[in-house]
N, C-alpha and C positions, 0 to 999 in steps of 0.2 A: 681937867679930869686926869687922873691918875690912868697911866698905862699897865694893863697885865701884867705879867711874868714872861708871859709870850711873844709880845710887842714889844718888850725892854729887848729880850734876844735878837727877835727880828731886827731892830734895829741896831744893834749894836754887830749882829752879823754883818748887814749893808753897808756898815760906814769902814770896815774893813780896808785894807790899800790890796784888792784884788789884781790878778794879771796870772799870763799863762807859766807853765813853769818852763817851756824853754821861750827866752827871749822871742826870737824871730817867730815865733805859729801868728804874734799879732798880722804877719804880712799874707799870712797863706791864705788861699782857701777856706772855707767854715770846714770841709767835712775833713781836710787836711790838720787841722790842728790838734792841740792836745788838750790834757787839762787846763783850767780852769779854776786856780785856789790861790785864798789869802796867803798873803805873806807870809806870815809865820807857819803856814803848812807847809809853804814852798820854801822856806831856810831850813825845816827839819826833816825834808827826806835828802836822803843818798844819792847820786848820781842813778845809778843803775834804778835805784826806786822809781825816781822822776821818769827815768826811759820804760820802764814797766807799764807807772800809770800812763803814759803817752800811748803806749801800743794798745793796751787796750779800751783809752777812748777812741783812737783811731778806727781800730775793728769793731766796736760797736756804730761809728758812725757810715764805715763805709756798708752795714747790713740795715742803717736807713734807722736808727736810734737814736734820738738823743739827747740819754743817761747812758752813763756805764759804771758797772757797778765799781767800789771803791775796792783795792785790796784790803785785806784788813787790818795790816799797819796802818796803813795811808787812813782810814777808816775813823780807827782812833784819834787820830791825829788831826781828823775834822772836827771831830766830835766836840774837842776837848777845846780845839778853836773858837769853837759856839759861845 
């Protein structure tokens, strides 16, 4: 049986080489970590980006969340990951 449009994404999403964008969050804590994005999201932000998205996963997780919203560079750049 032939997959969706939907389930081709899904899957092609999942098979991704995912990991946090700064090295070391794998060792922390859950609510101490950061994001959470594919490779090629995490080689196209900036340094300071990656510290951005970091502080505000953080601050969404320590108010007991857990999403936070994307900025919307970073945004695009999931997107387009898809």
């Amino acid at each position: 049986m032939a997959l969706k449009k939907s389930q081709k994404s899904l899957r092609k999403w999942t098979k991704q080489n995912w990991g946090y964008v700064t090295k070391s969050d794998a060792k922390k804590p859950r609510r101490k970590r950061g994001r959470y994005l594919p490779e090629s999201v995490r080689k196209g932000l900036t340094k300071s980006q990656k510290a951005y998205e970091n502080r505000l996963k953080r601050a969404a997780s320590k108010r007991g969340r857990q999403r936070a919203r994307y900025s919307k560079r970073t945004r695009s750049k999931v997107r387009s990951a898809r």
